[in-house]
DRENMI-680386 format. One record per residue (C-alpha): z, x, y. Coordinates in steps of 0.05 Angstrom, whole numbers, plus 32768, in hexadecimal, padded with zeros to 4 digits. Layout:
     c3     c1     c2
      Z      X      Y
...
REM end
This chain:
     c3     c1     c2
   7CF8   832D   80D3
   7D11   836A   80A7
   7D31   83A2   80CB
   7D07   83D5   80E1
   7D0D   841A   80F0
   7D2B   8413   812B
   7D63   83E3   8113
   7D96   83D8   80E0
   7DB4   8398   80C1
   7DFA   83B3   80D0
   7E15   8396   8113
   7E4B   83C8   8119
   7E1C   840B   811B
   7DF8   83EE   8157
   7E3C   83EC   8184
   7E43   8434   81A1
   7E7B   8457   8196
   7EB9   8457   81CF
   7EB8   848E   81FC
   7F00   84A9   8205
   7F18   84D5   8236
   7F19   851C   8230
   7F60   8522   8255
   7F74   84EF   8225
   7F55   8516   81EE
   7F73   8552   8207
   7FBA   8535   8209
   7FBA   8522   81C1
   7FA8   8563   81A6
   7FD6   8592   81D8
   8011   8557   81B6
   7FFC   856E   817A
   8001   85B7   817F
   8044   85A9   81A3
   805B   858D   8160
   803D   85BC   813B
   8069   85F3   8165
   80A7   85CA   8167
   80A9   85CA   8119
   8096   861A   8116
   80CE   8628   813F
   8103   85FC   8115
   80FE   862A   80DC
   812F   865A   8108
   8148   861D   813B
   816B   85EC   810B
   8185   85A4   8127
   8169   85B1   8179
   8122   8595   817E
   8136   857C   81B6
   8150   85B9   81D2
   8102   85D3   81B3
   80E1   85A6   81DA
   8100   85A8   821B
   80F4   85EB   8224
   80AD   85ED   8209
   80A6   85AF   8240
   80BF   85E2   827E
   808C   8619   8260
   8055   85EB   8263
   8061   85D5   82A5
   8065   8623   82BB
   80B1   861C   82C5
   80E3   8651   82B1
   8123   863E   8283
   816B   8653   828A
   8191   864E   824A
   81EB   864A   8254
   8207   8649   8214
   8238   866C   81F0
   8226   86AB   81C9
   8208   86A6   8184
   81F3   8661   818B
   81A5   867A   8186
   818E   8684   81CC
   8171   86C3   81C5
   8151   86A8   8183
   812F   8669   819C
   810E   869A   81CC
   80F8   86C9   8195
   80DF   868A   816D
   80B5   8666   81A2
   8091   86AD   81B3
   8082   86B2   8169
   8068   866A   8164
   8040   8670   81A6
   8027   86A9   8194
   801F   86D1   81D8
   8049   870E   81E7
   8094   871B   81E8
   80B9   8744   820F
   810D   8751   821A
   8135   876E   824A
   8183   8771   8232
   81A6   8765   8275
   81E6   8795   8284
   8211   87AF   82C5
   81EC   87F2   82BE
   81AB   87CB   82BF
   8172   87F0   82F8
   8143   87BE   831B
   810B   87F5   8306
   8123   87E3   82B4
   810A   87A3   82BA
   80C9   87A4   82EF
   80B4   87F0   82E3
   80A5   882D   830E
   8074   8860   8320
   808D   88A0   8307
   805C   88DF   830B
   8039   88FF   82DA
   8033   8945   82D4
   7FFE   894C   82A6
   7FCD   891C   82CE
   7FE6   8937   8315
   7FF0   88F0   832A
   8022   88B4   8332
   8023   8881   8304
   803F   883D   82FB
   8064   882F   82BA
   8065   87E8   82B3
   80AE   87CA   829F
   80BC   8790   826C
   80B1   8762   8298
   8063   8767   828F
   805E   873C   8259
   8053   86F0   8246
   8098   86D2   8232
   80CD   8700   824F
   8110   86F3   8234
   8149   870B   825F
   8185   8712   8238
   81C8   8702   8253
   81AE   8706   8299
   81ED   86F6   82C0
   820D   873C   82A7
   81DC   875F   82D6
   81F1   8772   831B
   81D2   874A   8351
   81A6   8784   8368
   8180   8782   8322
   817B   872C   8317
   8151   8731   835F
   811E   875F   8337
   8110   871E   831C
   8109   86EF   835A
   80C0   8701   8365
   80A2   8701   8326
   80C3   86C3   8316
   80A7   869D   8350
   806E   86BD   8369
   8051   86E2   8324
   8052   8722   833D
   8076   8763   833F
   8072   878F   837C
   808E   87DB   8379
   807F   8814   83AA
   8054   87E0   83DB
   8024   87D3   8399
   8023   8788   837D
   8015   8781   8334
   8002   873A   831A
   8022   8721   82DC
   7FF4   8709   829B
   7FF1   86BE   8296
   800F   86A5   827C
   8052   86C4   8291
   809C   869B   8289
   80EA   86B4   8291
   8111   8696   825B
   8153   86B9   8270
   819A   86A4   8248
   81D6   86A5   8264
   822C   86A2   8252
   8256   867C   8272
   826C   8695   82B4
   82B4   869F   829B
   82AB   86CE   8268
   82B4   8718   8284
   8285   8743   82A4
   8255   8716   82B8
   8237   870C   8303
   8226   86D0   8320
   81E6   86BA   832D
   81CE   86B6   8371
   81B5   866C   8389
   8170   8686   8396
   8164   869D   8349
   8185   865C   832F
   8150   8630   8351
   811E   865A   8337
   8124   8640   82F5
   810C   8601   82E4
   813E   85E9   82B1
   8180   85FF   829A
   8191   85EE   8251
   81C6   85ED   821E
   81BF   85FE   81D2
   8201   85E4   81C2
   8227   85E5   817B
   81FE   85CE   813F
   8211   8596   8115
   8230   85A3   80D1
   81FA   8597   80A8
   81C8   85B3   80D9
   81F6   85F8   80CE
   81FB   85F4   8086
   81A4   85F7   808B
   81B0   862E   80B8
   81DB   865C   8088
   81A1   8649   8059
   816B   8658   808C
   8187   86A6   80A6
   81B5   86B1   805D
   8173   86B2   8037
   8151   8701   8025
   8118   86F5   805C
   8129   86EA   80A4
   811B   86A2   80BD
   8102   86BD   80FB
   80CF   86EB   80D7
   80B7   86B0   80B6
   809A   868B   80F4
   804C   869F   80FE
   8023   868B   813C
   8007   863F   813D
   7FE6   8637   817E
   7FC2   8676   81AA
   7FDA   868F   81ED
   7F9D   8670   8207
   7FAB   862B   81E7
   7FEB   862E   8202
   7FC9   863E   824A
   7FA7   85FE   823C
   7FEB   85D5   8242
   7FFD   85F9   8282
   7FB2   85EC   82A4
   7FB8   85A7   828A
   8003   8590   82AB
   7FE2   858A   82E7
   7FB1   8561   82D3
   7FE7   851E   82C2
   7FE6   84E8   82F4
   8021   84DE   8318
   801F   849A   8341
   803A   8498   8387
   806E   8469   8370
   808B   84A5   833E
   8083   84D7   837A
   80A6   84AA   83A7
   80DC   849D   836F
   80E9   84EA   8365
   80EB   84F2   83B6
   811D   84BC   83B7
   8148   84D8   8386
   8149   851B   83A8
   815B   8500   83EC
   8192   84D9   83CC
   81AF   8513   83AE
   81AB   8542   83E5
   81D1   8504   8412
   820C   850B   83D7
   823E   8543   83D5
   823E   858C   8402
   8218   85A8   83B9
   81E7   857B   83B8
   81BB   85AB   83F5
   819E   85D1   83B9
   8172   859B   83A6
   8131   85BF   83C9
   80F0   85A4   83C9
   80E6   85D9   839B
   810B   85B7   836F
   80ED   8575   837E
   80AA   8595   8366
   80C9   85B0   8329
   80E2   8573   8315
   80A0   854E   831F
   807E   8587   82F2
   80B4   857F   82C3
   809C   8538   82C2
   8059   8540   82B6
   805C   8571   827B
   8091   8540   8258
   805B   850B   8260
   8029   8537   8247
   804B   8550   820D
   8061   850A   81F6
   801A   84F5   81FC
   800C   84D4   8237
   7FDA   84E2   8272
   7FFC   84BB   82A3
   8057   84C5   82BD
   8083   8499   82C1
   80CA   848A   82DF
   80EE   8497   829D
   80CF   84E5   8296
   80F1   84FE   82D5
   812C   84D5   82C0
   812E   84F4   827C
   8121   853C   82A3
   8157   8535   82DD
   8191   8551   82AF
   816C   858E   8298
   814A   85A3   82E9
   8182   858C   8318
   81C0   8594   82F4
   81C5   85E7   8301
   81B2   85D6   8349
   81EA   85A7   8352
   8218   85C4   831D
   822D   8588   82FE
   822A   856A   82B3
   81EA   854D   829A
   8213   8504   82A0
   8223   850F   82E4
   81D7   851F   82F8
   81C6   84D4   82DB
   8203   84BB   82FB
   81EA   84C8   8338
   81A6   84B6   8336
   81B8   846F   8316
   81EA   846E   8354
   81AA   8479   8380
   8172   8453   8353
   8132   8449   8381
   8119   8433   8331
   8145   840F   8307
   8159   843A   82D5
   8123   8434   8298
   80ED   8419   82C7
   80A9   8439   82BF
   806C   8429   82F2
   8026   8418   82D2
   7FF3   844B   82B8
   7FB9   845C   82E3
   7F87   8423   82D7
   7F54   845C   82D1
   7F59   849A   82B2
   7F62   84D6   82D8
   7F27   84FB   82DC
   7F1F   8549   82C6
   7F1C   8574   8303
   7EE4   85A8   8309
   7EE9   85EA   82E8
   7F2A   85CF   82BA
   7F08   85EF   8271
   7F05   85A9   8259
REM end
């Protein structure tokens, strides 16, 4: 019999196509863009992807980022940069002694004219707020930041104002040795969700550097917008979406009651920071591709969200937690044997 309308000598077009998962789907192209904004923002950031990506990890999982580093080593410029790349709005508030708590939130002032009192919204209202050197402010101004940075919100004369989403800190700070500088107050440390170092380029990584700002045209002026704000909403609303197993969640508990069972320091380990680090967690695994964590993504993200809450060296953090080591060190649980599904009203 000859093939007939209905059919076709080729065996192959009769087999349906695989249906793939949309998280999956979704995963692969928010890795994409990730890459995509990693190498817009090496044009100015020479030699630290990984510096790049750790941060762009914490701002996908909603988390704030604390940069220590010397000055000039391009803290204030990897902020500038991943703004530009990201492409949502920038704001900056240069930290100093004389430094009100209305400079940086706003106030209602009254206006003549209009007969009226009106509130004048501060830097702070803005998508990727960069505050500059902010351990050279006095105590009274950093707590202008404590509830917008955990609740989203700014609240003057009894009104609350809601920030625009999305909204993240990315505050730099010297060394507390250097002079005139304040310390910062446990409560804003554990606000942020990862503190990072820059550190010293390498030698050839600085002679690219001299070539990169040394040239007629700024480097930074050179980096355009890859992804939207709403795209990069997209990575934020999709973080929560990875599976963690119980066996990770139980790992990451284990750790944390280990640690807090070590030295008098070891208190500050909330379960704030427990949920930090399992966030931290998930948007690693999501940005490396994967729907699913593992044991080795909140090892890799210990050093970077416990380290300023214990005050110890990144080497020290492992230390410890191969001294405790529910997992073995490098053991990852299975994936989910089926995929997780997309929640209701997720946009995908």
């Amino acid at each position: 019999m000859s093939p007939g309308i209905y059919r076709t000598a080729d065996p192959e077009a009769q087999v349906a196509p695989p249906v793939r998962d949309p998280l999956r789907l979704c995963v692969e192209r928010i890795r994409g863009e990730m890459l995509e904004v990693v190498q817009a923002v090496e044009q100015v950031i020479i030699g630290k992807r990984s510096v790049v990506e750790r941060v762009l990890t914490a701002m996908a999982a909603r988390g704030h980022v604390l940069l220590v580093d010397v000055p000039g080593v391009g803290k204030t410029q990897l902020c500038k940069a991943i703004a530009a790349a990201v492409g949502v709005r920038f704001g900056r508030v240069q930290f100093t002694p004389d430094l009100l708590p209305m400079d940086v939130t706003g106030a209602t002032i009254y206006e003549a004219n209009a007969r009226q009192f009106v509130f004048r919204q501060g830097p702070v209202f803005t998508n990727l707020l960069l505050a500059d050197e902010i351990n050279r402010a006095t105590p009274k101004t950093q707590s202008a930041l404590l509830e917008v940075m955990e609740e989203r919100t700014v609240t003057v004369d009894g009104t609350t104002h809601r920030m625009a989403d999305p909204f993240q800190v990315l505050a730099t700070m010297n060394p507390l040795d250097h002079e005139g500088t304040f310390a910062l107050p446990a409560a804003q440390i554990d606000r942020f969700m990862v503190m990072l170092e820059i550190g010293y380029p390498a030698p050839e990584d600085e002679v690219r550097v001299l070539d990169a700002h040394l040239a007629p045209d700024p480097a930074l002026a050179s980096v355009r917008a890859v992804i939207t704000g709403e795209s990069f909403l997209e990575w934020q609303r999709t973080v929560p979406l990875i599976h963690a197993s119980p066996e990770v969640k139980r790992a990451a508990v284990a750790y944390v009651n280990g640690l807090r069972q070590g030295p008098a320091a070891a208190h500050a380990v909330s379960p704030r920071a427990t949920l930090a680090w399992m966030r931290a967690a998930q948007a690693r695994a999501m940005l490396s591709g994967r729907e699913f964590v593992t044991v080795q993504d909140l090892l890799d993200m210990a050093p970077d969200v416990l380290r300023h809450r214990l005050w110890i060296s990144p080497a020290e953090v492992r230390d410890r937690l191969r001294a405790i080591a529910p997992f073995r060190m490098g053991e990852t649980p299975k994936p989910p044997a089926q995929p997780v599904p997309i929640v209701a009203g997720s946009g995908r």
